[in-house]
C-alpha positions in Angstrom: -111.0 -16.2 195.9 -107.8 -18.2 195.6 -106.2 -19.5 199.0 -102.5 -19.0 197.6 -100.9 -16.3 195.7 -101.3 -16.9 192.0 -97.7 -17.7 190.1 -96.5 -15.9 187.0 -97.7 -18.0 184.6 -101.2 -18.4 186.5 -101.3 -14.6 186.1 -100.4 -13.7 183.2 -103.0 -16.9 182.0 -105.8 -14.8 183.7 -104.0 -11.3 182.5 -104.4 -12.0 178.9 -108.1 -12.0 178.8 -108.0 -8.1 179.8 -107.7 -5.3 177.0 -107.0 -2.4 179.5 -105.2 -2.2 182.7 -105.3 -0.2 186.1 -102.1 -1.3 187.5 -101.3 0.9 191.6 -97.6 1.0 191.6 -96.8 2.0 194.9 -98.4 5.5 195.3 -99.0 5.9 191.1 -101.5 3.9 189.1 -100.2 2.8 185.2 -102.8 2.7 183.1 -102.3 0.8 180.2 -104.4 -0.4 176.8 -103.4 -3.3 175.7 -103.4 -4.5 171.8 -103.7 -7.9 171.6 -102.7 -10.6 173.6 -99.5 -9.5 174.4 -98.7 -8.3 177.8 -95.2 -7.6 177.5 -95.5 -3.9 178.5 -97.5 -4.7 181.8 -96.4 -7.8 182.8 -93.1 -6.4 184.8 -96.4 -4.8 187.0 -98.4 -7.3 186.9 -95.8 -10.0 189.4 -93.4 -9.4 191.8 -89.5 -10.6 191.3 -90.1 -14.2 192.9 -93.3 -14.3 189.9 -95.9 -14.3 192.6 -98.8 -11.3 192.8 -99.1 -11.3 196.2 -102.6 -8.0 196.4 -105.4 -8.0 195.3 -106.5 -8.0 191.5 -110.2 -7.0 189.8 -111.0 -8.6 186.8 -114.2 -6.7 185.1 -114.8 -7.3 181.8 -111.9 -6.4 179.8 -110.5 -4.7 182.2 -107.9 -6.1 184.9 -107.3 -3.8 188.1 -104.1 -5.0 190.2 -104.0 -2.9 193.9 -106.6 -1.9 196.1 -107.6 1.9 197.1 -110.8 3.3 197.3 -109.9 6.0 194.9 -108.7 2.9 192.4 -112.0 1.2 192.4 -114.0 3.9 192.2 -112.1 4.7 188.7 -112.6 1.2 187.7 -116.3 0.6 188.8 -117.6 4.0 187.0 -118.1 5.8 190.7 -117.1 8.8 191.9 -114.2 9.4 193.9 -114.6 8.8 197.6 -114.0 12.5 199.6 -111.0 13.1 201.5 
């Protein structure tokens, strides 16, 4: 676990290595499949406007999750949804 938020670069660096993306953009999730190693379609998601991600991010596999809910990881991880 890193100490200090992760710069743009530093990101998109770890980003590139994922093939599919859960992204929680305030109360919507993007899902995206990326094709290649370009990230141009994600990465306005992926950092905030000073180029820092400042929440927490999953990396699984090929897969990159950016966000935290319950309902988010339980997508990502295969499980069932948690009840409301």
């Amino acid at each position: 676990m890193e100490g200090a938020p992760l710069d743009s670069d530093a990101t998109l660096a770890i980003a590139g290595r994922a093939q599919r993306l859960l992204i929680k953009a305030g109360p919507d999730v993007i899902r995206l499949d990326v094709d290649g190693p370009s990230l141009s379609r994600a990465e306005r998601h992926l950092v905030h406007e000073d180029g820092f991600m400042r929440v927490p991010v999953l990396l699984l596999g090929d897969l990159l999750v950016r966000g935290y809910t319950e309902t988010l990881y339980a997508e990502a991880l295969g499980a069932p949804p948690p009840r409301s």
